[in-house]
C-alpha positions as a LaTeX table, in Angstrom:
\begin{tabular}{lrrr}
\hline
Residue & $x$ (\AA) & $y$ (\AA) & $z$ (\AA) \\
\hline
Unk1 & $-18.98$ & 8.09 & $-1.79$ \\
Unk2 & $-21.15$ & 10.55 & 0.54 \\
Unk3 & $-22.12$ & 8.27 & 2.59 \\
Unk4 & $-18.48$ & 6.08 & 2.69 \\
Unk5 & $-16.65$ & 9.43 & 3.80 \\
Unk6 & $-19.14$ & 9.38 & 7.22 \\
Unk7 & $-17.09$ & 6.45 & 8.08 \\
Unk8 & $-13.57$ & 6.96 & 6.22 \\
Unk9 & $-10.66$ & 8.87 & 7.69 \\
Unk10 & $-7.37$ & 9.39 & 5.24 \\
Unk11 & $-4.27$ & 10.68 & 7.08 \\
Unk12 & $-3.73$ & 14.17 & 5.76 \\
Unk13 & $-0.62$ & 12.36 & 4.41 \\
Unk14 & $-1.78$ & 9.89 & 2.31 \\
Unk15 & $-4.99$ & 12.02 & 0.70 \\
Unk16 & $-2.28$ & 14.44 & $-0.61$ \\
Unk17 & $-0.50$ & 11.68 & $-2.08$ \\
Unk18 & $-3.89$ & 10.16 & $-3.66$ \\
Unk19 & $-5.11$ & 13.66 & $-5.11$ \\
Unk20 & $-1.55$ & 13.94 & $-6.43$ \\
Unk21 & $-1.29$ & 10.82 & $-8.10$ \\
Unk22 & 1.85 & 9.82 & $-5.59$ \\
Unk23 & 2.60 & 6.11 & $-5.08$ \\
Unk24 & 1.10 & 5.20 & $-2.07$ \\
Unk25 & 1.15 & 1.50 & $-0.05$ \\
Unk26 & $-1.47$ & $-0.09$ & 1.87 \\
Unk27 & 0.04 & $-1.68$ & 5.34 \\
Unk28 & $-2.18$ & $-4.34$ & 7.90 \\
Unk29 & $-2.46$ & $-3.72$ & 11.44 \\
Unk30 & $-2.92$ & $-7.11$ & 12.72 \\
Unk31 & 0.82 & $-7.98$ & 11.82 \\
Unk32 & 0.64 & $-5.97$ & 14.90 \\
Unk33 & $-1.97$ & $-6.90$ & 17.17 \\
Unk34 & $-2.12$ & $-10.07$ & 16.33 \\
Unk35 & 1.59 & $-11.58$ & 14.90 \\
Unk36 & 4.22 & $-9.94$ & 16.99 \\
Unk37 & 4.83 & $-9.05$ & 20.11 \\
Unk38 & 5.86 & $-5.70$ & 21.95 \\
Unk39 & 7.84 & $-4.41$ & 21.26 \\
Unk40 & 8.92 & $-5.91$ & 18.07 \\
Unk41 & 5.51 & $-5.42$ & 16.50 \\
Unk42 & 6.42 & $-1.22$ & 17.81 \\
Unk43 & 10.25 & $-1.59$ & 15.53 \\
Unk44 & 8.58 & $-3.13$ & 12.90 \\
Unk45 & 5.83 & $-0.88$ & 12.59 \\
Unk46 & 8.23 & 2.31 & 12.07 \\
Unk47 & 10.98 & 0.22 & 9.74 \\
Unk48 & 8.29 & $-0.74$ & 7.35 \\
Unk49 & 7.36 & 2.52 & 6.98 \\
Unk50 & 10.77 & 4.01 & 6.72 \\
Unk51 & 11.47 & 1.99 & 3.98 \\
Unk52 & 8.38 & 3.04 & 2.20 \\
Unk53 & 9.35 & 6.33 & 2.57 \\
Unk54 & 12.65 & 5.77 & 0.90 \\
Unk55 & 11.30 & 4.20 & $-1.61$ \\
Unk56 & 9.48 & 7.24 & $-2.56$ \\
Unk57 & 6.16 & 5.51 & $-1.69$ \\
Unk58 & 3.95 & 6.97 & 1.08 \\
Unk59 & 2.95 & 4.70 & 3.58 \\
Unk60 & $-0.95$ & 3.67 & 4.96 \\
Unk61 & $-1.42$ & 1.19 & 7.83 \\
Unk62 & $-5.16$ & 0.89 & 7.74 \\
Unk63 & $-7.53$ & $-0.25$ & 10.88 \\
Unk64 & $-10.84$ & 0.47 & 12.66 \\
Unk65 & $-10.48$ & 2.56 & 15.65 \\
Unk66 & $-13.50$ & 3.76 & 17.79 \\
Unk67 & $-15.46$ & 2.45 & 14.89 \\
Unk68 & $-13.67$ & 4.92 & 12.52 \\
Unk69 & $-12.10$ & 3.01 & 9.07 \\
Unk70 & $-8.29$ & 4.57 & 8.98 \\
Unk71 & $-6.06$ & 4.78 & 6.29 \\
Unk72 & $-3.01$ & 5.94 & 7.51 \\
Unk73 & $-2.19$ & 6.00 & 11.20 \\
Unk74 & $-0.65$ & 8.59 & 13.50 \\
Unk75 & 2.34 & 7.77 & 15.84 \\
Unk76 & $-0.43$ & 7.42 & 18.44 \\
Unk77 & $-2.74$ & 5.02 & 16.65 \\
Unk78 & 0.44 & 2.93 & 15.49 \\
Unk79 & 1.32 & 2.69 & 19.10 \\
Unk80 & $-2.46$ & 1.79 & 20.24 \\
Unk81 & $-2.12$ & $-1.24$ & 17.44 \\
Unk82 & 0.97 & $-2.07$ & 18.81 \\
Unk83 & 0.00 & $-2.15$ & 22.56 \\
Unk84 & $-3.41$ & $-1.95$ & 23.20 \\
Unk85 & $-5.96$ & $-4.27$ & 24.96 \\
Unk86 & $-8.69$ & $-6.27$ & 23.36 \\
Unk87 & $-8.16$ & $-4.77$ & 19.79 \\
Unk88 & $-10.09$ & $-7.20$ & 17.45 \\
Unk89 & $-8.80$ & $-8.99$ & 14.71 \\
Unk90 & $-11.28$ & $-7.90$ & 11.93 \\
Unk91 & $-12.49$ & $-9.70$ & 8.55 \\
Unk92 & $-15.17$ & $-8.23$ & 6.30 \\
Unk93 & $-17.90$ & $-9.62$ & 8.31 \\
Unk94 & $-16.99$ & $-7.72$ & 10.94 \\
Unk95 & $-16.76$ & $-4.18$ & 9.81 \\
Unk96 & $-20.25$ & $-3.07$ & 9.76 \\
Unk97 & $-20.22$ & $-4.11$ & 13.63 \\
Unk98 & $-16.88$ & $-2.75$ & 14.34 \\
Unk99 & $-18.53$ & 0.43 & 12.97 \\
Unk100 & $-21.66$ & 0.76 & 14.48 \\
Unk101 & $-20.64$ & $-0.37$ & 18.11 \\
Unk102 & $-17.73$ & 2.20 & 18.00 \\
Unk103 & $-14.93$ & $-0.73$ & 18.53 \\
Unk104 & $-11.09$ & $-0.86$ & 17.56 \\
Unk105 & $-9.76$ & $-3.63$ & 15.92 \\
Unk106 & $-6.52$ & $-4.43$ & 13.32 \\
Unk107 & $-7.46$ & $-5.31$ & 9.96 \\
Unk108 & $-6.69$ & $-8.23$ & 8.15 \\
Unk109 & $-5.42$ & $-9.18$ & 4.52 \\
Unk110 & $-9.10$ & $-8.94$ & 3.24 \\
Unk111 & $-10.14$ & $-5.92$ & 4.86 \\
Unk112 & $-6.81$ & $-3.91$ & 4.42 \\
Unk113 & $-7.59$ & $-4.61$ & 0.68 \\
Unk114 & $-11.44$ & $-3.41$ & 1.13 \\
Unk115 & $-9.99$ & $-0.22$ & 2.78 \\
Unk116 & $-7.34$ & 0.44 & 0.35 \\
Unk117 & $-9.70$ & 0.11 & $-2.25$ \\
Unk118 & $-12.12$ & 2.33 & $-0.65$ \\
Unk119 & $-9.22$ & 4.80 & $-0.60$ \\
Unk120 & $-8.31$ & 4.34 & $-4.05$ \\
Unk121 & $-4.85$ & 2.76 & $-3.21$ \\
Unk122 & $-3.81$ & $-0.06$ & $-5.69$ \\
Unk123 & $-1.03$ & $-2.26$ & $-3.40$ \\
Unk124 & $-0.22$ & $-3.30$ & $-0.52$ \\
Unk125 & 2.29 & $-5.37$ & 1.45 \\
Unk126 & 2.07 & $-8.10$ & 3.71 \\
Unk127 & 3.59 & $-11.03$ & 4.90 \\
Unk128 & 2.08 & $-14.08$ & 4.14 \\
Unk129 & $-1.87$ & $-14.13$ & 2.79 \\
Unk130 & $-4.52$ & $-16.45$ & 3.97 \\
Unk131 & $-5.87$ & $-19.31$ & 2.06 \\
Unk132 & $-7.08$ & $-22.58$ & 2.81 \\
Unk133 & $-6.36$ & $-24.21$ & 5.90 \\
Unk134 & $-5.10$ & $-27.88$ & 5.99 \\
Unk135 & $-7.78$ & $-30.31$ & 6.29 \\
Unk136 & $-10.22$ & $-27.72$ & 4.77 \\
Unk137 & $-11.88$ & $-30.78$ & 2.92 \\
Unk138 & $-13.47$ & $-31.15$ & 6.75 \\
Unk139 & $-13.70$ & $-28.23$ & 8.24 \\
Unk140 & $-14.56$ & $-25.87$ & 5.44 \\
Unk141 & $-11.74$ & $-23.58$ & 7.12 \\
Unk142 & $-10.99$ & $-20.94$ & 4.17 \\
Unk143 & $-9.41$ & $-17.45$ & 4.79 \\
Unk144 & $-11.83$ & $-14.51$ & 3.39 \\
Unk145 & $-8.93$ & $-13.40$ & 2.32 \\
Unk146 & $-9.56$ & $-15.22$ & $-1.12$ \\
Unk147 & $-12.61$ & $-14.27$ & $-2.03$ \\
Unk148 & $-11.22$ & $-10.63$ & $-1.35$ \\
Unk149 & $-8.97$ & $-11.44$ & $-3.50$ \\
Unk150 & $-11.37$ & $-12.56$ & $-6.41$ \\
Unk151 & $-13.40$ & $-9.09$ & $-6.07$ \\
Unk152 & $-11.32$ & $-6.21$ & $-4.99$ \\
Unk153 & $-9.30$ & $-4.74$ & $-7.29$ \\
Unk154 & $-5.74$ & $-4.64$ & $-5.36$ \\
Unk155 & $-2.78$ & $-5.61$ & $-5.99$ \\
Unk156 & $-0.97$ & $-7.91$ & $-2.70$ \\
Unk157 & 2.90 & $-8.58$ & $-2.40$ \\
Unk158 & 3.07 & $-11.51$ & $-0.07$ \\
Unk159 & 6.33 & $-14.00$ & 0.85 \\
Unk160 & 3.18 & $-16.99$ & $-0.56$ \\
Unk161 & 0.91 & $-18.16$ & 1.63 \\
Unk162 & 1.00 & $-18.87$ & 5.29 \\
Unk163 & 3.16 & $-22.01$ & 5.81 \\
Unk164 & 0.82 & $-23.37$ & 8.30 \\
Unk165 & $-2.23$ & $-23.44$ & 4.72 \\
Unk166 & $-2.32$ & $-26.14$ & 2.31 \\
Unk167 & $-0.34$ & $-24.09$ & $-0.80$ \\
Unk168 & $-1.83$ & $-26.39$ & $-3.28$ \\
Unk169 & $-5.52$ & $-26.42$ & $-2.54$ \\
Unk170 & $-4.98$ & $-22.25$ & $-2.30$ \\
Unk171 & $-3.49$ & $-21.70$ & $-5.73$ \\
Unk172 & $-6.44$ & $-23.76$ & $-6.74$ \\
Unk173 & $-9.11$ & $-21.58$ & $-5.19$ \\
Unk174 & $-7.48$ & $-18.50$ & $-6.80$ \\
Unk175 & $-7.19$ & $-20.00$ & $-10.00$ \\
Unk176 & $-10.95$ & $-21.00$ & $-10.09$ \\
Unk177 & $-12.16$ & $-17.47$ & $-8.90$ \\
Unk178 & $-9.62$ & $-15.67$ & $-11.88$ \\
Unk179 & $-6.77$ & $-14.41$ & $-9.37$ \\
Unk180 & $-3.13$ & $-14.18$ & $-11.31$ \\
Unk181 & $-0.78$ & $-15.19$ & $-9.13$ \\
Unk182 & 2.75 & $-13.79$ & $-10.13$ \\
Unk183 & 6.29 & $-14.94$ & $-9.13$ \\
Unk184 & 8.60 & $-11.90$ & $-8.64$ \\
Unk185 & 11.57 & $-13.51$ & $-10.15$ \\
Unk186 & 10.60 & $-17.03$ & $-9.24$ \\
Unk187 & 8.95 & $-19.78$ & $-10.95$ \\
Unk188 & 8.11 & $-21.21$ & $-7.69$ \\
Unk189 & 5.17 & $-19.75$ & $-5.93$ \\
Unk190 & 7.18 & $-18.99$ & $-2.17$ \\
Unk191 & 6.50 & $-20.69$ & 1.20 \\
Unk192 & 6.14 & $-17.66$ & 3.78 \\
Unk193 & 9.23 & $-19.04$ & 5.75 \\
Unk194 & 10.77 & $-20.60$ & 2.25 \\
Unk195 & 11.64 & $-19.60$ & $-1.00$ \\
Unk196 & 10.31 & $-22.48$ & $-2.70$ \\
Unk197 & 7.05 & $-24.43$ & $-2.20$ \\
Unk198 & 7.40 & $-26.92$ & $-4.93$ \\
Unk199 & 4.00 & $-25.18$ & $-6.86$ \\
Unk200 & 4.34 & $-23.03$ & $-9.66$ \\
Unk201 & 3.26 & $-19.77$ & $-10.39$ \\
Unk202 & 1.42 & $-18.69$ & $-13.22$ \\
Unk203 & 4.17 & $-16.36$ & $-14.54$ \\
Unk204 & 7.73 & $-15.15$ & $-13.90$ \\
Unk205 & 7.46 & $-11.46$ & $-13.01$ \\
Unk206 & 11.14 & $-9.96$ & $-13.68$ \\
Unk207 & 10.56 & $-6.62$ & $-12.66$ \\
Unk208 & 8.55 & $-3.51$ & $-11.09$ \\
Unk209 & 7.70 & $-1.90$ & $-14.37$ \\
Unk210 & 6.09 & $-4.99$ & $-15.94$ \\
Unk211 & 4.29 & $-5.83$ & $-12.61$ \\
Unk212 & 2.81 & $-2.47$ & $-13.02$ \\
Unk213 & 2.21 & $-2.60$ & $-16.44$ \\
Unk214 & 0.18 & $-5.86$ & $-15.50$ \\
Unk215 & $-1.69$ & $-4.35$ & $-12.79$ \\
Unk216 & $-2.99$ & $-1.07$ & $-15.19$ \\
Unk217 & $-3.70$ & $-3.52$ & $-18.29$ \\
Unk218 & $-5.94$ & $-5.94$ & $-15.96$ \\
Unk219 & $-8.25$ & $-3.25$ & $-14.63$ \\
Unk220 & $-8.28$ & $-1.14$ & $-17.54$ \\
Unk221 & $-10.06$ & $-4.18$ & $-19.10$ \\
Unk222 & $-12.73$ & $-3.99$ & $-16.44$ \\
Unk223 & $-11.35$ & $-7.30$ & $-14.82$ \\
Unk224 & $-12.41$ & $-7.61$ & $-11.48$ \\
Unk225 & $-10.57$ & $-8.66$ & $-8.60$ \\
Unk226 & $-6.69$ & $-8.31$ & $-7.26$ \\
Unk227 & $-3.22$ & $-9.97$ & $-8.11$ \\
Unk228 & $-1.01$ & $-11.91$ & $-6.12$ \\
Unk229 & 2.74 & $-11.26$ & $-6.61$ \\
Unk230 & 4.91 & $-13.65$ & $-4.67$ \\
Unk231 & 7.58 & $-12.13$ & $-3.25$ \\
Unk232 & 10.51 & $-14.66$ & $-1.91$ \\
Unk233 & 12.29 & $-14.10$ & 1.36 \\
Unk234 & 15.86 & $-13.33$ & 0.62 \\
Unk235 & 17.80 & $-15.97$ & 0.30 \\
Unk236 & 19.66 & $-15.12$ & 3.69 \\
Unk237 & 16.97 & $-15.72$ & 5.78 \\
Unk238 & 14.90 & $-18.37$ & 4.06 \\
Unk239 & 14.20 & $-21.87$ & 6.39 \\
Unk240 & 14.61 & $-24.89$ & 4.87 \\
Unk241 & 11.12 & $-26.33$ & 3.79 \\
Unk242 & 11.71 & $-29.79$ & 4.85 \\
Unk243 & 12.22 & $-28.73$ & 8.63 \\
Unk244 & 9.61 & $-26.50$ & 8.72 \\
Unk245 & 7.40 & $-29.06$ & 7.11 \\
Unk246 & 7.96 & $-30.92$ & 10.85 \\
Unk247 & 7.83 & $-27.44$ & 12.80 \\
Unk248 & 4.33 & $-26.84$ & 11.21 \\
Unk249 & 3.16 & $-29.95$ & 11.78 \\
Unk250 & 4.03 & $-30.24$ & 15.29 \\
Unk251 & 2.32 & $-26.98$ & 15.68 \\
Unk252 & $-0.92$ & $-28.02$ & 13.95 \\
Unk253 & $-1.00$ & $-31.14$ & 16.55 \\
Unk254 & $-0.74$ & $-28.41$ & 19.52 \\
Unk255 & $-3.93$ & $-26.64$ & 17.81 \\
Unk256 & $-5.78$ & $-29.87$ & 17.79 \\
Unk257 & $-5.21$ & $-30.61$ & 20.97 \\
Unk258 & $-6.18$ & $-27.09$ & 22.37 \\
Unk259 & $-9.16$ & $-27.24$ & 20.75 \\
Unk260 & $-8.25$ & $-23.53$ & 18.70 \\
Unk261 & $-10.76$ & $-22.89$ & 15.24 \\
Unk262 & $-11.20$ & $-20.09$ & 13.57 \\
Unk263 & $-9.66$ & $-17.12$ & 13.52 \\
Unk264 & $-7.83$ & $-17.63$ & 16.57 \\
Unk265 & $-5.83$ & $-20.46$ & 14.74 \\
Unk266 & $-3.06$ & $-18.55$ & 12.77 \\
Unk267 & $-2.18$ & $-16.27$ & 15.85 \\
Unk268 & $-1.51$ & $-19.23$ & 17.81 \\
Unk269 & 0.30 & $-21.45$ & 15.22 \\
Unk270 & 2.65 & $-18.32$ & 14.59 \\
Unk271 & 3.18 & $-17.92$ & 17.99 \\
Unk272 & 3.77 & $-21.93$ & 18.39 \\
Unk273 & 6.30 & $-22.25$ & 15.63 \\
Unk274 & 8.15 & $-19.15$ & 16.96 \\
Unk275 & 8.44 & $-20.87$ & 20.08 \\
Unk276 & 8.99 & $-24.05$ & 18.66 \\
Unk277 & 12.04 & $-22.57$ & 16.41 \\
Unk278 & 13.70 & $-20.47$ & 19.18 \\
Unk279 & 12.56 & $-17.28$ & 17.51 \\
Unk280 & 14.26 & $-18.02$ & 13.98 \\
Unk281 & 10.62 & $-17.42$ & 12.51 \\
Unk282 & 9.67 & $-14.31$ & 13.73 \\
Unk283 & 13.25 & $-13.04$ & 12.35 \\
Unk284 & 12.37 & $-14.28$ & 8.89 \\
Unk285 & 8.88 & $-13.23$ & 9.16 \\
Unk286 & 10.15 & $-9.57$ & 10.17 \\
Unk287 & 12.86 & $-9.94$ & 6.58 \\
Unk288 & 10.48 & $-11.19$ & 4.36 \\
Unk289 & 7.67 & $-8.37$ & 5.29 \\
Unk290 & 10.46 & $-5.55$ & 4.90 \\
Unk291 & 11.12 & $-7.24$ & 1.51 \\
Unk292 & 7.28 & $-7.21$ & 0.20 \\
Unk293 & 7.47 & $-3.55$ & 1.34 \\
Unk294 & 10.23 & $-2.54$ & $-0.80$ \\
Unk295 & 9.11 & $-4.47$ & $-3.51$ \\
Unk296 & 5.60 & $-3.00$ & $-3.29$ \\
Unk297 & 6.92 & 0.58 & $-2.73$ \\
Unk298 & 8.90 & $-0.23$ & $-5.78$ \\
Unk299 & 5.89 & $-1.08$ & $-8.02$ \\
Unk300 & 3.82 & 1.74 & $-6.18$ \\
Unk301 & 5.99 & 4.06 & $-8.30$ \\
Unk302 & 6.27 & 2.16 & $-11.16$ \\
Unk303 & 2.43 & 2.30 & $-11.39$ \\
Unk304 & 1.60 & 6.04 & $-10.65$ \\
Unk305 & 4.16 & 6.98 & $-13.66$ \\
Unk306 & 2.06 & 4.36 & $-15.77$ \\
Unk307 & $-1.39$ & 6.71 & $-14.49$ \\
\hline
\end{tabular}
C-alpha cells in the first residue's frame, strides 16, 4: 500500500466517504473521451453524478492524468476528459506506461475496476461491458474487460454487453472463469440498446438489498473476482433487437472495410450506429447509463449498511 499511494490520488471527497464506510460508486472516463461527444459527454458527466448524489452515494470517475491514477475527479479534470486532445483510451496493459511516461488517458471497464479496487470501492456503473467480439473464433478479439472481471473483486452494473459483441460466446467466457452474472429483475441477460437478448442469466436479482447481500456473502468466502448485474434500459427507451440486429451489422461491414482492430473498434462502431440511427442510440445509451447509476448508487447503500 506504500508504494500504491506514490501513484494513487483519492478526491478528498471520496476518501472521507471510504474511511467512513459511506456508499461510494466507481464511474469510467472513456464514456467520455471515447463514446460521446462534446458536449454531451460534458451533460452527462455532471447528471450521472447528480444522481449519485441523490442517491446518497458519492460519486468517483476514475482516470490517469499526468501519469497520476485518480479516483474522483475535479470539475477541471471532468472537463479535461470531456474535451481534451489525445487522451488515451487505457486497458491494464497500459497503466504502468501511462504512469511512468507521465500521460493522461480515460480508463476503461477493466481498469476503472482495478482502480476502484485499489481504492477499496466495491461498484461501479457503466454502460455496456466488453466481451468477446464477433468473429473472435478468428481474430482472438476479447475485451480485458473479462478477465478483470474473473480477478477483481467488483461489483459492475451494466445495460449487458455491448450490442456490437457476440452475447453468447461472452456469458460463456464468464461462466468458465466463475463470474455470476445477475439479472436485475430480468431473466434475460439485456442487450445494451435492448432489454432482452434472448440469453439467460444465471439468476433473477429482485432487489438492492439482496444484490448486496450477494456481493458481501461472495467475498466474505474469499471468492475471487467481480459480479455482473444486468441492468435493463427502461422500457421507454429500449430499441427493438431485431433492427438493431441490421444496424450492427451494417456497422460491423463499415469496420471491415476500414480496416479498424483493436481497441479502436468499439469507438467507431458506436459512433457508426449513432450515425446510422439518426442519434436514437446515443439517447438510449445516455438512459440506460443514468439507470445503472441509480441502480448502483442504490446497492452502494444497501451494501455499506450490510459492512
Amino acid at each position: 500500500m506504500e508504494n500504491l499511494n506514490k501513484y494513487l490520488d483519492i478526491s478528498p471527497e471520496v476518501k472521507a466517504a471510504l474511511d467512513e464506510g459511506r456508499p461510494v460508486v466507481a464511474l469510467e472516463s472513456t464514456i467520455l473521451s471515447h463514446g460521446m461527444p462534446y458536449p454531451e459527454n460534458a451533460e452527462f458527466a455532471h447528471n450521472v453524478e447528480v444522481i449519485i448524489k441523490e442517491k446518497g452515494a458519492v460519486p468517483a470517475t476514475t482516470a490517469i492524468i499526468n501519469g497520476r491514477l485518480k479516483v474522483g475527479l475535479t470539475a477541471d479534470e471532468l472537463n479535461l476528459m470531456c474535451t481534451g486532445k489525445d487522451i488515451g483510451k487505457i486497458s491494464r496493459r497500459d497503466v504502468a506506461v501511462y504512469i511512468a511516461t507521465g500521460k493522461t488517458g480515460a480508463t476503461t471497464v477493466a481498469t476503472t475496476m482495478l482502480l476502484a479496487s485499489l481504492a477499496g470501492i466495491k461498484i461501479f456503473a457503466t454502460g455496456g461491458i466488453g466481451g468477446v467480439h464477433r468473429g473472435a473464433q478468428q481474430t482472438m478479439d476479447i475485451s480485458a474487460d473479462l478477465q478483470e472481471l474473473a480477478n477483481t473483486p467488483v461489483c459492475v452494473v451494466t445495460a449487458g454487453c455491448k450490442s456490437i459483441l457476440d452475447i453468447g460466446l461472452t456469458l460463456e467466457y464468464l461462466e468458465t472463469f466463475g463470474v455470476p452474472v445477475l439479472g436485475y429483475g430480468t431473466d434475460d441477460f439485456p442487450a445494451f440498446y435492448c432489454r432482452k437478448s434472448g440469453f439467460g442469466v444465471d439468476y433473477n436479482v429482485p432487489d438492492a438489498v439482496t444484490a448486496a447481500r450477494i456481493m458481501k456473502t461472495k467475498w466474505d468466502l474469499g471468492l475471487k473476482g467481480g459480479i455482473v448485474l444486468g441492468n435493463p434500459v427502461p422500457e421507454e427507451y429500449s430499441l427493438d433487437f431485431e433492427k438493431m440486429e441490421g444496424v450492427i451489422n451494417q456497422a460491423l461491414e463499415m469496420a471491415r472495410e476500414k480496416g479498424i482492430r483493436g481497441k479502436a473498434t468499439t469507438p467507431f462502431l458506436l459512433a457508426a450506429i449513432k450515425d446510422i440511427t439518426g442519434g436514437e442510440s446515443l439517447a438510449t445509451n445516455l438512459q440506460l447509463a443514468y439507470n445503472n447509476a441509480r441502480v448502483a448508487s442504490e446497492i452502494a447503500c444497501e451494501f455499506a449498511r450490510l459492512k
